[in-house]
C-alpha positions in Angstrom: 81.2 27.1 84.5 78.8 29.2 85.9 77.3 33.0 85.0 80.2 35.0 86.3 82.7 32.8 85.1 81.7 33.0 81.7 81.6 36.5 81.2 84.9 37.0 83.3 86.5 34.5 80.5 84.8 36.4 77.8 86.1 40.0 79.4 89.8 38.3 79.6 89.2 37.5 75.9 88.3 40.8 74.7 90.9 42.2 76.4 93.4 40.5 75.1 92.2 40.3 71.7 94.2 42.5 68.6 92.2 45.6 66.9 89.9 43.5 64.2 91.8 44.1 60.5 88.3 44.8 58.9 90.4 45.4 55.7 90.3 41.1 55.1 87.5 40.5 53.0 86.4 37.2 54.2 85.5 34.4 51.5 81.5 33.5 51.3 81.7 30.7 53.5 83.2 32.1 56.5 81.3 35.3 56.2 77.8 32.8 56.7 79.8 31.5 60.0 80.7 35.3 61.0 76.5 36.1 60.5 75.3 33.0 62.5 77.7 33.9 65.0 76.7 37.8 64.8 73.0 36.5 65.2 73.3 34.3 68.1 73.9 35.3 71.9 77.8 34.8 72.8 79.1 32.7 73.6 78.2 30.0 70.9 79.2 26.5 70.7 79.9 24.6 68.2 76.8 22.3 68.6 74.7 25.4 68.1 76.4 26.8 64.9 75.8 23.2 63.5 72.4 23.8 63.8 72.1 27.0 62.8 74.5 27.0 59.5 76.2 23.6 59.2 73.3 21.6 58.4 71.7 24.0 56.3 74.6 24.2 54.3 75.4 20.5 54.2 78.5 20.6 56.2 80.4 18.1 58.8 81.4 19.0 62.0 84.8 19.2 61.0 84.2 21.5 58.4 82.7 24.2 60.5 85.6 24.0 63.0 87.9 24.5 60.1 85.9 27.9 59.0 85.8 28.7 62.9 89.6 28.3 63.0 90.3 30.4 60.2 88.3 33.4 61.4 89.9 33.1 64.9 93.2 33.6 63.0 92.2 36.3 61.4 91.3 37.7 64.6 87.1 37.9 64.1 86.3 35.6 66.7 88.1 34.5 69.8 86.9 31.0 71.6 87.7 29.2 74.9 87.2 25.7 75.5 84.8 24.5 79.0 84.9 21.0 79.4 84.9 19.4 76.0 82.9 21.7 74.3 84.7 24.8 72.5 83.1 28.6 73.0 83.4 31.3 70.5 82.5 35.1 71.0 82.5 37.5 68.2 85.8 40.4 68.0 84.9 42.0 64.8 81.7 44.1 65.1 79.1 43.3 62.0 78.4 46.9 61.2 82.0 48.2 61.4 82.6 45.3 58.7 79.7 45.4 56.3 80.8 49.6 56.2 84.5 48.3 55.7 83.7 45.8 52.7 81.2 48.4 50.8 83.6 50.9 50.8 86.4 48.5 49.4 84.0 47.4 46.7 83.0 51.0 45.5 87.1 52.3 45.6 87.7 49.0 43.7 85.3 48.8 41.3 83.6 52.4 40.9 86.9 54.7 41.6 84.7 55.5 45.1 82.0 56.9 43.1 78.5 56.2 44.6 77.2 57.5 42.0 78.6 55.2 39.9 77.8 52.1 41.8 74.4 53.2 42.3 73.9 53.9 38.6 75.4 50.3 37.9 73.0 48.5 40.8 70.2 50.1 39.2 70.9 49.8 35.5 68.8 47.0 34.5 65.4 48.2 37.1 64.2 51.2 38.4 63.2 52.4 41.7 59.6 52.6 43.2 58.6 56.1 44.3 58.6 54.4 47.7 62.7 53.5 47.3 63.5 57.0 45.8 61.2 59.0 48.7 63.6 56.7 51.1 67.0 57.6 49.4 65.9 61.6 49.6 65.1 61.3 53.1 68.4 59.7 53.8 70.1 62.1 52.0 68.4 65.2 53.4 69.3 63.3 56.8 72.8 63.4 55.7 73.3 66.8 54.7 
C-alpha cells in the first residue's frame, strides 16, 4: 500500500471513528500500550509495538493484541489490516486524556480541591525554590 493510500485509509478511519469517551480510566497496562502508541509515528504495527513495549514488559504477541483489542473497543485506537500485518492509529488525543484522568482523580479523591491534592503530593517533601519559582510563574500565567 503505498503513501497516499495509507493516509486515505487513516482519513476514512478518523472519520468514521466515535468522539473518544476520555471519561474510561484505562487500567495500567493498556495505558503503556496507549503511550507507545502516542510516541510512535501512526500508523504502528504490531511488530513495532512488540519492540517498543512488549518485550520490555515481558509479553507474547498475543498478549499485546489482546490490550490492542480492548483499547480499539473502547474507541482509543482504530486499526486496518494491509496484507497480514494489522495497522493501528491513535483516536484519543494524549493531552485531552492525561487532563481528563487528573481531574477525575482530584473530584474523586480531593472533593476537586487542588489545594488539597497538592498539599497531599507534597506532604512528606518539600519543594526546591526552583519548583515553587515554577508554580508562581504558572500561576501568575494563569491569572
Amino acid at each position: 500500500m503505498n503513501v497516499e493510500n495509507v493516509n486515505g485509509v487513516i482519513e476514512e478511519l478518523m472519520a468514521k471513528a466515535k468522539p473518544v469517551d476520555y471519561s474510561v480510566k484505562l487500567p495500567d497496562a493498556e495505558f503503556d500500550v496507549m503511550n507507545a502508541i502516542w510516541d510512535g509515528e501512526p500508523p504502528l504495527n504490531t511488530s513495532y509495538l512488540m519492540q517498543k513495549i512488549g518485550h520490555r514488559k515481558g509479553w507474547k504477541a498475543p498478549t499485546l493484541i489482546s490490550f490492542l483489542v480492548r483499547l480499539e473497543d473502547r474507541g482509543f485506537i482504530a486499526s486496518y489490516k494491509n496484507g497480514k500485518e494489522r495497522y493501528y492509529i491513535p483516536l484519543a488525543k494524549k493531552d485531552e486524556y492525561i487532563c481528563s484522568v487528573t481531574k477525575s482523580f482530584i473530584y474523586q479523591y480531593h472533593n476537586g480541591s487542588f489545594v488539597s491534592a497538592m498539599n497531599s503530593f507534597f506532604k512528606d517533601r518539600s519543594l526546591s525554590e526552583g519548583d515553587i519559582d515554577e508554580l508562581l510563574e504558572w500561576l501568575k500565567s494563569r491569572y
